[in-house]
C-alpha positions in Angstrom: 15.4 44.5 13.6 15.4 41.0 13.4 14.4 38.7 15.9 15.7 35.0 16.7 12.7 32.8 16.5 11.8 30.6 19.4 11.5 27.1 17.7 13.7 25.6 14.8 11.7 24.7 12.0 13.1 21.0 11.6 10.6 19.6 8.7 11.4 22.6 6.6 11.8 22.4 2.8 12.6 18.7 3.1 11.9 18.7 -1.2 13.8 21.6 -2.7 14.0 20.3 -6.7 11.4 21.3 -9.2 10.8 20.3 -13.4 13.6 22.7 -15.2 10.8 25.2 -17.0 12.9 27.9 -19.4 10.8 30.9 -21.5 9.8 30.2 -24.6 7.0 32.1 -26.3 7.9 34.6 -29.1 9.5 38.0 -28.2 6.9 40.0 -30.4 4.4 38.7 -28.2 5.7 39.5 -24.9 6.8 43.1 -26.7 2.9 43.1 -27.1 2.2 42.0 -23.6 4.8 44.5 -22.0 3.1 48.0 -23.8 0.4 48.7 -21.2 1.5 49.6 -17.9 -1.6 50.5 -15.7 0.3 50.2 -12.4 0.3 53.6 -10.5 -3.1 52.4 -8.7 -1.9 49.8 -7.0 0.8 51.6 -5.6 -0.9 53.0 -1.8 -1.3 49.7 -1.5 1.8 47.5 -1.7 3.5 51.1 0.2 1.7 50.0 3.4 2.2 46.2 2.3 5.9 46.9 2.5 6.6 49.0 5.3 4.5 46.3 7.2 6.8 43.5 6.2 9.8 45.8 7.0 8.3 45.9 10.5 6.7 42.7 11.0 8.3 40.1 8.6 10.6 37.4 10.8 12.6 39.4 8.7 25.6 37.8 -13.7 24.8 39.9 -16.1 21.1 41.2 -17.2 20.4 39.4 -20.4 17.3 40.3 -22.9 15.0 37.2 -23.1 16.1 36.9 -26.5 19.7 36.6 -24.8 21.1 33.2 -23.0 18.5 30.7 -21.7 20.4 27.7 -21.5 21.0 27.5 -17.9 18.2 27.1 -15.7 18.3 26.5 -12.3 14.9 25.7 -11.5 16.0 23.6 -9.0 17.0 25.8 -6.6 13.6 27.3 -6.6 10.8 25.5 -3.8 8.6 28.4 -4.7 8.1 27.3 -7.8 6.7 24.3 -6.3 4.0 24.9 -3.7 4.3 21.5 -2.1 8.0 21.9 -1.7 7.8 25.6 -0.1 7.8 26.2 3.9 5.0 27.1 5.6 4.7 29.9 8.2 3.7 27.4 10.6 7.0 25.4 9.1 9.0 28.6 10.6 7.5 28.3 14.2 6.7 24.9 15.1 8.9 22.3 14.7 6.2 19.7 14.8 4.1 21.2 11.7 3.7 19.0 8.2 4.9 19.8 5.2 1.1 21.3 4.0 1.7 24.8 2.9 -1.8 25.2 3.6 -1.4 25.3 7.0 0.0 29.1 6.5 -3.7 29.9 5.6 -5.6 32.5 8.4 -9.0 32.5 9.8 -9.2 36.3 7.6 -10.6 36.0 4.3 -8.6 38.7 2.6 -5.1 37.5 3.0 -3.2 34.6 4.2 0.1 34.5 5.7 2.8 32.9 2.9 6.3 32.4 3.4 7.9 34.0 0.4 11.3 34.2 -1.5 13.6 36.7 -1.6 17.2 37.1 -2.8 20.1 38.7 -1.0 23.6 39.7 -2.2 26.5 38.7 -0.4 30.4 37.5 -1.0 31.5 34.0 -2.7 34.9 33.1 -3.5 34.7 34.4 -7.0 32.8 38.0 -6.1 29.2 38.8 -5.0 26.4 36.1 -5.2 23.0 35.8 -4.4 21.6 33.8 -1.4 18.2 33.1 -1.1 15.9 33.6 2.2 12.1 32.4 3.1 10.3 35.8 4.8 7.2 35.8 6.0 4.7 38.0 5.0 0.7 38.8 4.2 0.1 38.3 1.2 -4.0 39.8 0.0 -6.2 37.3 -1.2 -9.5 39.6 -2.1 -9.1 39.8 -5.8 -8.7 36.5 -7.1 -5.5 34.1 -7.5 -4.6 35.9 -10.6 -4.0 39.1 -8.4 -2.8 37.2 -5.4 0.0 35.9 -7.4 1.2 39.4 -8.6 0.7 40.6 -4.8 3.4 37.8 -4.1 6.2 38.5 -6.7 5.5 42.8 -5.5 6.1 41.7 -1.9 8.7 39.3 -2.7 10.6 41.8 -4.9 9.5 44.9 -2.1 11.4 42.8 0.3 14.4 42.3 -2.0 15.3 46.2 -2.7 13.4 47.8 0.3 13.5 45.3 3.3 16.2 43.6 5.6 17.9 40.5 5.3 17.8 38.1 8.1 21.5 37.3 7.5 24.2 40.0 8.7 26.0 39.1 6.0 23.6 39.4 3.3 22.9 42.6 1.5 21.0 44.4 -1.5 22.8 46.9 -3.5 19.5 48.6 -4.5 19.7 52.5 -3.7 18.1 54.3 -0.5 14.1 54.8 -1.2 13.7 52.2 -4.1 10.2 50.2 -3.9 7.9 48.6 -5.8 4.9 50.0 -6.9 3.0 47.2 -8.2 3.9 43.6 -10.1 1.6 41.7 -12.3 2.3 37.9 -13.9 0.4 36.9 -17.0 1.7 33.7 -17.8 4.2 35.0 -20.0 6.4 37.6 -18.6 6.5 39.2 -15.1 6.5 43.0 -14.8 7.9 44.5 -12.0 6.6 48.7 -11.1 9.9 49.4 -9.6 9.3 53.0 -7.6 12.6 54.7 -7.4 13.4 57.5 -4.2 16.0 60.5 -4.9 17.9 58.3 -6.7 17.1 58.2 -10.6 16.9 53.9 -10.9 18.1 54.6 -15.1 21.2 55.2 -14.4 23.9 53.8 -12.5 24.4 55.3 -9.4 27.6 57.3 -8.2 29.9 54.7 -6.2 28.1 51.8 -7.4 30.2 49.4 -9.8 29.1 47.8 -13.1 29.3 44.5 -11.5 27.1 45.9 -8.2 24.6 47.2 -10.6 24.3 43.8 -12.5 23.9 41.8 -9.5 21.4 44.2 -8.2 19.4 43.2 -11.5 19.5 39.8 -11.0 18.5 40.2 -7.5 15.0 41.6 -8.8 15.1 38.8 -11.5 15.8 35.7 -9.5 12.9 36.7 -6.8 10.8 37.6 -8.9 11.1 34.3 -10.2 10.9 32.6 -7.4 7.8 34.4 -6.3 5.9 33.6 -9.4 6.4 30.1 -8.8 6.4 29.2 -12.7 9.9 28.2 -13.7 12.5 31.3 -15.2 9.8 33.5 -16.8 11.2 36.6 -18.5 11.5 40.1 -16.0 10.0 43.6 -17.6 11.5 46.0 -15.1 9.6 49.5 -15.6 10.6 53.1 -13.0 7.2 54.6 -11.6 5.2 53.0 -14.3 7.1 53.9 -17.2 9.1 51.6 -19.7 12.9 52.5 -19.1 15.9 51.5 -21.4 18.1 50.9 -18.7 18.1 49.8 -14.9 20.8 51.2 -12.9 22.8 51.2 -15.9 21.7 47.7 -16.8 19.8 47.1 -20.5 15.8 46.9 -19.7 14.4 47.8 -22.8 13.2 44.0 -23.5 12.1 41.7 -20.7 15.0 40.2 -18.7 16.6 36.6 -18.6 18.4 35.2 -15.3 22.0 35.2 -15.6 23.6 31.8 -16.0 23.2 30.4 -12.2 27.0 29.3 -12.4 27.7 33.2 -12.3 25.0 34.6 -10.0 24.0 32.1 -7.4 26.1 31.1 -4.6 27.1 27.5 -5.0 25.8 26.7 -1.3 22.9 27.8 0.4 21.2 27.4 4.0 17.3 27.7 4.7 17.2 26.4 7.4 18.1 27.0 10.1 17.6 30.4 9.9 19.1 33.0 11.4 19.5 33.4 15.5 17.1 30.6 15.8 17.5 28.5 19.0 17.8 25.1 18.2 18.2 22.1 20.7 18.9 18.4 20.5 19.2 17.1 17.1 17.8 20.1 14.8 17.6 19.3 10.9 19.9 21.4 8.4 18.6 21.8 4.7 19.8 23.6 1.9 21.0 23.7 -1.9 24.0 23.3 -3.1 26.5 22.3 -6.3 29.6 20.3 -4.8 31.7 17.7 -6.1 30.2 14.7 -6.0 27.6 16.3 -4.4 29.6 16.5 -1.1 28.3 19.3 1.5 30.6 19.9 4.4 29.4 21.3 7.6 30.6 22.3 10.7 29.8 23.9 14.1 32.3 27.1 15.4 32.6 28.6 19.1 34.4 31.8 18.5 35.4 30.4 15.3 36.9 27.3 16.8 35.4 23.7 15.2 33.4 22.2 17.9 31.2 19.4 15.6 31.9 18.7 11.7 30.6 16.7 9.2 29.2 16.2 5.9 26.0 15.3 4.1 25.5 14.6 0.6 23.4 16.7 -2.2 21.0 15.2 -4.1 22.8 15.9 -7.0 25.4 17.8 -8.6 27.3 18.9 -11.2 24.3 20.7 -13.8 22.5 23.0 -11.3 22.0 23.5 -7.1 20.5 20.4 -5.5 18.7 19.9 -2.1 20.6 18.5 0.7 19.7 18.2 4.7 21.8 16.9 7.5 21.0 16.2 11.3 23.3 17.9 13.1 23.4 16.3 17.1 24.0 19.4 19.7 23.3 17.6 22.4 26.3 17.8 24.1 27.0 21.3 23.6 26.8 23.8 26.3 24.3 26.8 25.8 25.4 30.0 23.9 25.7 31.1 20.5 27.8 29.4 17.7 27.4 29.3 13.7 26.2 27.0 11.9 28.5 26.7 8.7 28.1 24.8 5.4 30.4 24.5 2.4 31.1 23.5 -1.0 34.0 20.8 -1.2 37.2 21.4 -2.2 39.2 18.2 -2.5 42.8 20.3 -3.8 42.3 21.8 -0.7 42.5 25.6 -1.7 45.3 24.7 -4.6 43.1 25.0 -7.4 40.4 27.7 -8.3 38.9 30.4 -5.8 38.3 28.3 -2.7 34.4 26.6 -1.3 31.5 28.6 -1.4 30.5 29.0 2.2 27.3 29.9 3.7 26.6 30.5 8.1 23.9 30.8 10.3 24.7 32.1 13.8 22.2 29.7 16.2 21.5 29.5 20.2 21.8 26.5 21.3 19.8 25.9 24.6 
């Protein structure tokens, strides 16, 4: 379980915008990149990794890369820019700097990061992903080159295996599915997906099309993020083995993200996160794609409107852009509320599907 942290990080992710970087090496030679799959010994391994982070962690449609890479969403990303991503000590103390270097230990084998990982959960126009920061240990012994694969396999471990922070986020991946191993060459990112009682080539029983493409994404989109080096095409293999489909899903060829219009939600909290008691004036930061780049927020006591407001994104329009507010709780009294952010909707529910919305529940003391 889950539990609220004692300090509100409020210098985290105050950059959130990276340079757009899109795949674009030849298919033949990621084919040729993707044929050896010499994964099943790191497997013991990134088992123990990921049953650790279960316990310890302060816890739309699959394209071939040959397929549509016109929309890139880079932006959205921090990991793919170290100077822009939290730091553990971000997450616990509200005076740390922005140095993600700070998150390095005293042990020489592996250093505390705080990592990327997609959840599903509802929008107005179906399931989306939302994106949380866990942390986790993440082996240092064998070289960057390994250390970055360790990432995207904990990352990705986290995604399928683990538990969101957020009640209200979700992965759609079946009982018992893993990851065995992940490695990142510079080209294309291969995910060792380990699959439980459930065959991961076909689409499970209950689970919809749409479910089973989301699911996908979820993989691609942290794995992504994890790798830190813009949207990178996704080789998804089962126990080691090159598959031709994912839970239904083409895999034959590496994997492009889905258009970000379709996949991600259009607003998105990091911090604060989740339970976290906050105090004062704490700082609210997230992405987002609003009209003219409005973000509304408000404060709800048993879902009655006790503070609004609104901030404004950094941009809008072509992709998600970073936004932070200071949101003044002062004069509240001590309990719970949630900490709500939107998408603006000037016709007022008339036209299209509604505001994306995303919540935090907070304690404020």
């Amino acid at each position: 379980m889950n539990r609220p942290e004692n300090n509100d990080p409020l210098r985290e992710l105050l950059a959130d915008a990276v340079s757009d970087v899109e795949p674009s090496d030849a298919l033949e030679r990621i084919r040729d990149k993707t044929k050896v799959t010499a994964m099943s010994s790191r497997r013991p391994w990134i088992y123990g990794a990921g049953a650790a982070v279960v316990a310890t962690a302060a816890t739309l449609t699959a394209v071939a890369f040959a397929g549509n890479l016109g929309n890139d969403d880079s932006a959205d990303d921090p990991a793919d820019d170290p100077a822009a991503t939290p730091s553990v000590s971000q997450f616990n103390d509200p005076d740390a700097t922005d140095d993600p270097t700070e998150s390095e230990t005293d042990q020489p084998d592996s250093q505390e990061s705080a990592l990327p990982v997609y959840y599903v959960g509802d929008g107005p126009s179906g399931a989306r992903l939302f994106r949380e920061f866990h942390t986790m240990r993440v082996p240092t012994g064998d070289g960057p080159v390994a250390a970055l694969g360790d990432k995207v396999a904990l990352s990705v471990n986290e995604a399928v295996f683990g538990n969101p922070m957020d009640p209200d986020y979700r992965t759609s991946w079946p009982e018992g599915t893993a990851v065995g191993g992940a490695t990142y060459d510079g080209d294309v990112i291969l995910v060792d997906l380990s699959q439980g009682a459930t065959d991961l080539r076909d689409r499970p029983e209950g689970m919809t099309a749409d479910e089973a493409e989301i699911a996908v994404q979820q993989v691609i989109y942290t794995a992504q993020a994890a790798a830190g080096d813009g949207r990178k095409p996704v080789q998804l293999l089962v126990d080691g083995s090159h598959v031709d489909t994912v839970l239904g899903v083409p895999a034959a060829e590496p994997l492009a993200n889905a258009d970000w219009q379709d996949t991600l939600s259009q607003v998105s909290i990091t911090a604060p996160r989740e339970g976290v008691e906050v105090s004062g004036v704490f700082t609210a930061t997230g992405v987002a794609n609003s009209f003219e780049a409005t973000v509304p927020w408000q404060v709800l006591k048993d879902e009655e409107v006790v503070l609004e407001g609104s901030t404004m994104a950094e941009g809008a329009y072509d992709r998600l852009y970073p936004w932070q507010a200071a949101i003044d709780v002062s004069k509240l009294a001590p309990g719970t509320y949630v900490f709500k952010a939107s998408t603006d909707d000037p016709t007022g529910g008339a036209e299209g599907s509604g505001p994306s919305v995303d919540t935090r529940t907070i304690v404020v003391k």
